[in-house]
N, C-alpha and C positions, 0 to 999 in steps of 0.2 A: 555578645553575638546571639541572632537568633535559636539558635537550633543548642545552644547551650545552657536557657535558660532551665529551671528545673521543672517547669509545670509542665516543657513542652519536649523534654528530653526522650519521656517512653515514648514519643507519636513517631509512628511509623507507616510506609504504606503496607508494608504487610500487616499491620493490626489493625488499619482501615478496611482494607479490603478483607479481612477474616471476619469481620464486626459485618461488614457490606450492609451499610445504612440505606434505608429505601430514598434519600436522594442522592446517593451517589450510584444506586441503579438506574430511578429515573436519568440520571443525568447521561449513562452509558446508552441507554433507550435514544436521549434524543439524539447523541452521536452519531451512533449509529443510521438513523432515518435523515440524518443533512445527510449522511455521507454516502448512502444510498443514492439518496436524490439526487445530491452531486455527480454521481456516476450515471444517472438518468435510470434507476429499476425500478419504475413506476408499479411493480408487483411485487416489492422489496416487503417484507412482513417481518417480524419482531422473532416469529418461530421458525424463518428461515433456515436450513440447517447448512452449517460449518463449509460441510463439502458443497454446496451448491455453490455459495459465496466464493468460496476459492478457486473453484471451476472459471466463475467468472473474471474473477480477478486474475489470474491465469491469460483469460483468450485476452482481457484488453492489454495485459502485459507483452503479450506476442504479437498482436495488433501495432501496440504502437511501437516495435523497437522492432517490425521489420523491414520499414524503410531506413531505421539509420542499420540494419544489418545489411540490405542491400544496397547501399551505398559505397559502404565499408570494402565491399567485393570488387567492386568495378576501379577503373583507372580513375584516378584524379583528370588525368589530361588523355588525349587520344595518343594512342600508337600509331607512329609515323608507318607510312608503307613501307614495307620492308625491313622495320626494323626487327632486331634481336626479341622475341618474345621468349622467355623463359618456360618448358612445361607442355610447348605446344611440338 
């Protein structure tokens, strides 16, 4: 099996990312910038700080999951005239 051979037994991602090779940074770098781009942040920059990003990531979460929230509220079907409404 893979991961039992001996040469490759010590590899870990935690001694990878302790070691943090400068292309496994480059590589978080390019990530990062599809995945900006992806979300369209045309002033998306490398030294962006944390809370910005998540601020963002935030509104578009609320964005998008407030039509299936008000969805969620309303009647599948209409209430007949007169009928029994619960609450009101």
């Amino acid at each position: 099996m893979w991961c039992k051979s001996p040469e490759r037994a010590g590899r870990t991602l935690t001694k990878l990312y302790n070691v943090s090779p400068a292309w496994l940074v480059a590589a978080h770098r390019a990530l990062d910038l599809a995945v900006a781009q992806a979300y369209g942040w045309s002033d998306y920059t490398a030294d962006m700080p944390d809370e910005e990003i998540l601020k963002r990531l935030l509104a578009l979460n609320l964005q998008r999951t407030a039509p299936a929230a008000s969805a969620a509220q309303k009647p599948s079907r209409p209430t007949p005239p007169g009928a029994f409404t619960p609450g009101l």
